[in-house]
C-alpha positions as CSV (number, residue, x, y, z in Angstrom):
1,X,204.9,19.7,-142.5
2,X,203.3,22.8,-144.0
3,X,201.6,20.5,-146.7
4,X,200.1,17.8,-144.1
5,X,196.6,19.3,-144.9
6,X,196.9,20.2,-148.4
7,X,196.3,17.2,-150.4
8,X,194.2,15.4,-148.3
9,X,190.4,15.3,-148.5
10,X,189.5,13.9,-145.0
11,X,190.0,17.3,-143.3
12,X,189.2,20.2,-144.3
13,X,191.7,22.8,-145.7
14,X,192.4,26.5,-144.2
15,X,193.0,27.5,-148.0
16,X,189.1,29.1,-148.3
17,X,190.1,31.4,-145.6
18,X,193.6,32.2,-147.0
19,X,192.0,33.2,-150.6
20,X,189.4,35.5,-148.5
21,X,192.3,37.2,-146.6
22,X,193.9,38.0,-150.0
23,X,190.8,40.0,-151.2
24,X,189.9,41.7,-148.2
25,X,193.3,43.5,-149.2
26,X,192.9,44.0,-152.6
27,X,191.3,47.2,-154.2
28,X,188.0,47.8,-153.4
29,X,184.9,47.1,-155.3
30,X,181.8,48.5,-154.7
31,X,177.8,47.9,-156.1
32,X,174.4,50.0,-155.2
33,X,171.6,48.9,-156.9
34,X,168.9,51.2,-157.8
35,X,165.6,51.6,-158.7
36,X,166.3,52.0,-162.7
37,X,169.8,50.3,-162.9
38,X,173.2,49.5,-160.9
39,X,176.6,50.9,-160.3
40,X,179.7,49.5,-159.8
41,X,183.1,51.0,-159.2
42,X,186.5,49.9,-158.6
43,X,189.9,50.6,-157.2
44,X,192.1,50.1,-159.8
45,X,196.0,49.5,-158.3
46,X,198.4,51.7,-160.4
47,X,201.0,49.4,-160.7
48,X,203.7,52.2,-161.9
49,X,204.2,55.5,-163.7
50,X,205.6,53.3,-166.7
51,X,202.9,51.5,-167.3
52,X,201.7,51.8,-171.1
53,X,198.1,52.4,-170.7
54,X,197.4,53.5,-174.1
55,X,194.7,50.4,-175.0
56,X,192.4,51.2,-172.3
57,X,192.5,55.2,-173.2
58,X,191.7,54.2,-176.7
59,X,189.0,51.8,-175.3
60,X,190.4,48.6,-174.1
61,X,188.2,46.0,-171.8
62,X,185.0,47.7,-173.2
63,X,186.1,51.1,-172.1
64,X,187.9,50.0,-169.0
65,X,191.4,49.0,-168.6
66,X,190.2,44.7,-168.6
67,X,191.6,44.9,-164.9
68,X,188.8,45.2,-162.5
69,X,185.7,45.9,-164.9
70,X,184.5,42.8,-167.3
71,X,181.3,42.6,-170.1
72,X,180.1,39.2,-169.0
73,X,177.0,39.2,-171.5
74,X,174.9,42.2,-172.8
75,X,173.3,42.3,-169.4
76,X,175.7,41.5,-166.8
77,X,179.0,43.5,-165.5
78,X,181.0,42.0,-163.3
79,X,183.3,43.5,-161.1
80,X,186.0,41.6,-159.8
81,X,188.4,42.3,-156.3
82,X,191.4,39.6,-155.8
83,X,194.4,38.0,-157.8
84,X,193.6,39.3,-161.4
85,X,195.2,35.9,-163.1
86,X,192.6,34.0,-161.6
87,X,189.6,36.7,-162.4
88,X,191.2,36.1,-166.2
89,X,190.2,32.8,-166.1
90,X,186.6,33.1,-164.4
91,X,185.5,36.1,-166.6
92,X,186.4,33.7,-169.6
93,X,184.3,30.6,-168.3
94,X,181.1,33.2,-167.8
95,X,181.0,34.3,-170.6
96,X,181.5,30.6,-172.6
97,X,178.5,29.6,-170.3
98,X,176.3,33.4,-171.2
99,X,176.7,32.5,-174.6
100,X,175.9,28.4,-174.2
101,X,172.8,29.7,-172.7
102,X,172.2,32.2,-175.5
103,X,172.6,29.8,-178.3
104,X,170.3,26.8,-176.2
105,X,167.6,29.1,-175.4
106,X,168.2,32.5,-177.8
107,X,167.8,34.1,-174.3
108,X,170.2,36.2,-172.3
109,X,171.1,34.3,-169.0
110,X,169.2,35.5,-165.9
111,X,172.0,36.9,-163.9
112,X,171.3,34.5,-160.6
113,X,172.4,31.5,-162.7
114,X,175.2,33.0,-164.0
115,X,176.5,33.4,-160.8
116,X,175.5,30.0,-159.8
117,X,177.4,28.3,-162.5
118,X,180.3,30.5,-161.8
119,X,180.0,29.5,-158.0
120,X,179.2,25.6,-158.9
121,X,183.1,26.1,-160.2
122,X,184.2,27.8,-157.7
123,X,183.2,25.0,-155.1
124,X,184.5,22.9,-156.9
125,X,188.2,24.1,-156.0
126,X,187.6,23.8,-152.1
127,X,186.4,20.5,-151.8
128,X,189.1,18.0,-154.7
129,X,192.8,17.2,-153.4
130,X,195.7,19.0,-155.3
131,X,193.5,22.4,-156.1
132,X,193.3,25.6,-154.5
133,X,190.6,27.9,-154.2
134,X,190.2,30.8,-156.3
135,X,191.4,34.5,-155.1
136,X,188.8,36.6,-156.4
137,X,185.3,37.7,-155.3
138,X,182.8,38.9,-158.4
139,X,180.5,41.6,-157.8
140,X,177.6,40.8,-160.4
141,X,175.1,43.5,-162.1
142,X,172.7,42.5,-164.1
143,X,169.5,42.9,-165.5
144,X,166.6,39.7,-166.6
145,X,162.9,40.5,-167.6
146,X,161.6,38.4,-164.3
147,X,163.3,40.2,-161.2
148,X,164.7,43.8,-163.5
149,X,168.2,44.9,-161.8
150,X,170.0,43.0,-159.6
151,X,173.5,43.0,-157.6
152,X,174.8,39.7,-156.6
153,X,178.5,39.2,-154.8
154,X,180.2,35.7,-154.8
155,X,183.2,34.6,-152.8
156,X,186.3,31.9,-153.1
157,X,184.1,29.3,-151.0
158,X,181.5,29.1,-153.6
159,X,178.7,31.0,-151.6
160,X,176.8,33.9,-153.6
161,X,173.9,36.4,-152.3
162,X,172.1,39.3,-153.4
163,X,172.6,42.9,-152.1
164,X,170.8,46.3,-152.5
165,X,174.2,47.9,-151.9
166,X,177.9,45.9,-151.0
167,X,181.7,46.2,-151.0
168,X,184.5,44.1,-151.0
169,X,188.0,44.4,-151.3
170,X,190.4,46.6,-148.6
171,X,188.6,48.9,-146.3
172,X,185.0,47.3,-147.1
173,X,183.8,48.1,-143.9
174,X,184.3,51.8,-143.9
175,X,182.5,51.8,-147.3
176,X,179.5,49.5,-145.4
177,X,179.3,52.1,-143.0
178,X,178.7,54.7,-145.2
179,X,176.4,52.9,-147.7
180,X,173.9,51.6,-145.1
181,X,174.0,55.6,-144.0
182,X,173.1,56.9,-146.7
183,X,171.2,54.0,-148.9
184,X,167.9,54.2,-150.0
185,X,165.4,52.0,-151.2
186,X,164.4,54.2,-153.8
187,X,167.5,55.9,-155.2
188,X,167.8,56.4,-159.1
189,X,171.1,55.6,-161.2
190,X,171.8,59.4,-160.7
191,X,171.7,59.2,-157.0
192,X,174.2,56.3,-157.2
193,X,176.4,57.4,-159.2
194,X,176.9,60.5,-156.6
195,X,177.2,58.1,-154.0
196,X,179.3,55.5,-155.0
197,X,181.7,58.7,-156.0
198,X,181.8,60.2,-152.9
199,X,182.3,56.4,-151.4
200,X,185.4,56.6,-153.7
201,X,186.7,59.8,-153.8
202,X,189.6,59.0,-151.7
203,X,190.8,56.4,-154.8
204,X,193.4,57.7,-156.1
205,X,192.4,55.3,-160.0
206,X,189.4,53.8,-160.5
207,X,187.3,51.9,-162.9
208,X,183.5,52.9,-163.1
209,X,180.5,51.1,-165.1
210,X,177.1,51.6,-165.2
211,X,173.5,49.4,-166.2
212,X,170.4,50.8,-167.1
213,X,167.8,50.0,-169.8
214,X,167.4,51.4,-172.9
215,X,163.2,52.1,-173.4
216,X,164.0,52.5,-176.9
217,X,165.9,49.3,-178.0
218,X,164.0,47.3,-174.9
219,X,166.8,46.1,-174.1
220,X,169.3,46.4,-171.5
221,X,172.7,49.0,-171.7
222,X,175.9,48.4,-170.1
223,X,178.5,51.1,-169.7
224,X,181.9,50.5,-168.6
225,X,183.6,54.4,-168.3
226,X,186.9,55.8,-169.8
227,X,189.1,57.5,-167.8
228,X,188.4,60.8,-168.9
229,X,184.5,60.3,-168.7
230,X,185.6,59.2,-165.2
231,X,187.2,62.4,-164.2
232,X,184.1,64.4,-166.0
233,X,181.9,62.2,-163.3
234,X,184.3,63.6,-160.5
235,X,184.3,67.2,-161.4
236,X,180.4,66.9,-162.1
237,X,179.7,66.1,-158.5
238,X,182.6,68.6,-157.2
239,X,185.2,65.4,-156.2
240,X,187.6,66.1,-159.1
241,X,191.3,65.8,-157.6
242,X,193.6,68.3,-157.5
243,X,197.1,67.8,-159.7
244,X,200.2,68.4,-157.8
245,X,201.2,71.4,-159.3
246,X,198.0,72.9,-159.1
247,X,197.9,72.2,-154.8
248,X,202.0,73.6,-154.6
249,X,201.1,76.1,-156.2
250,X,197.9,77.1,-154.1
């Protein structure tokens, strides 16, 4: 009985709004797009004290730990918040379609059609018998000549849409709350970076990365951040967590 809906394709299947329960529990991911670039952070699930995270100290996943933070192409981050597995496999076909569109048209993608293509897949999985939908939502940053910076989110069902500032992920609406307080139109990378900290202060691990453009090379700059360059964020704008010993001893 639980599978009476699942194969068929004359009704339509509940499984769209089962993959956008999973992400609105899974660690947050948050964009603000500014005037002269976009950030994005991430909650990054610590999955235990024995976890060997050597490779992304040394510089793993372009500087991040290649669980939440992903290089699509030289001008678009993504962000992902859901069931990582399935953000593997997305992340992979973006960038086989950036660099189809590099090699066809020695351009860089504009970042609204990369998340089109990504989202014409996507689609795909809610509407053919015998699939299911993909868990993950994909914050996009990215950067084109045309329209400069831009911040686009996409979700299991296929739908996309661009955003000056937006969260997914577990407790999204407390961080809407807060961005649409203290958002503005013409806030500088600087300014976002302080506020998408003090969005995320209460993270206990996250994963932070940064795009701007480099006047010099005319060309566009990602930065995905180490942990320690992380922490120097934190204590630069007076967020930096205490360590246990520190606080039992105080």
């Amino acid at each position: 009985m639980a599978r009476r809906y699942d194969s068929r394709t004359t009704i339509f299947s509940p499984e769209v709004e089962y993959a956008m329960e999973a992400i609105s529990h899974a660690g947050t991911v948050l964009g603000v797009l500014a005037k002269d670039g976009v950030v994005l952070a991430a909650e990054k699930r610590v999955t235990g004290k024995l976890l060997d995270l050597s490779g992304a100290k040394v510089g793993g996943g372009y500087g991040g730990s290649g669980e939440k933070m992903f290089l699509l192409n030289s001008n678009v981050i993504g962000g992902v918040a859901g069931i990582t597995s399935d953000a593997n496999s997305l992340v992979n076909y973006a960038r086989t379609v950036a660099q189809q569109h590099l090699l066809q048209y020695n351009d860089d993608i504009p970042v609204e059609l990369l998340a089109q293509r990504l989202c014409d897949l996507k689609q795909g999985y809610t509407q053919y018998g015998g699939l299911r939908p993909f868990g993950v939502s994909i914050l996009y940053a990215g950067y084109d000549p045309h329209y400069r910076f831009q911040l686009y989110h996409s979700d299991p069902s296929g739908n996309y849409s661009g955003w000056k500032a937006t969260c997914v992920g577990a407790n999204n609406g407390t961080a809407q709350s807060l961005l649409k307080q203290e958002y503005k139109d013409d806030i500088s990378v600087e300014q976002a970076i302080g506020l998408v900290l003090r969005v995320m202060s209460k993270t206990m691990d996250m994963e932070f990365a940064v795009l701007t453009y480099d006047e010099a090379n005319k060309q566009p700059k990602a930065k995905i951040y180490r942990p320690t360059e992380i922490d120097a964020l934190l204590v630069a704008e007076g967020l930096a967590k205490k360590d246990d010993d520190t606080e039992m001893k105080s």
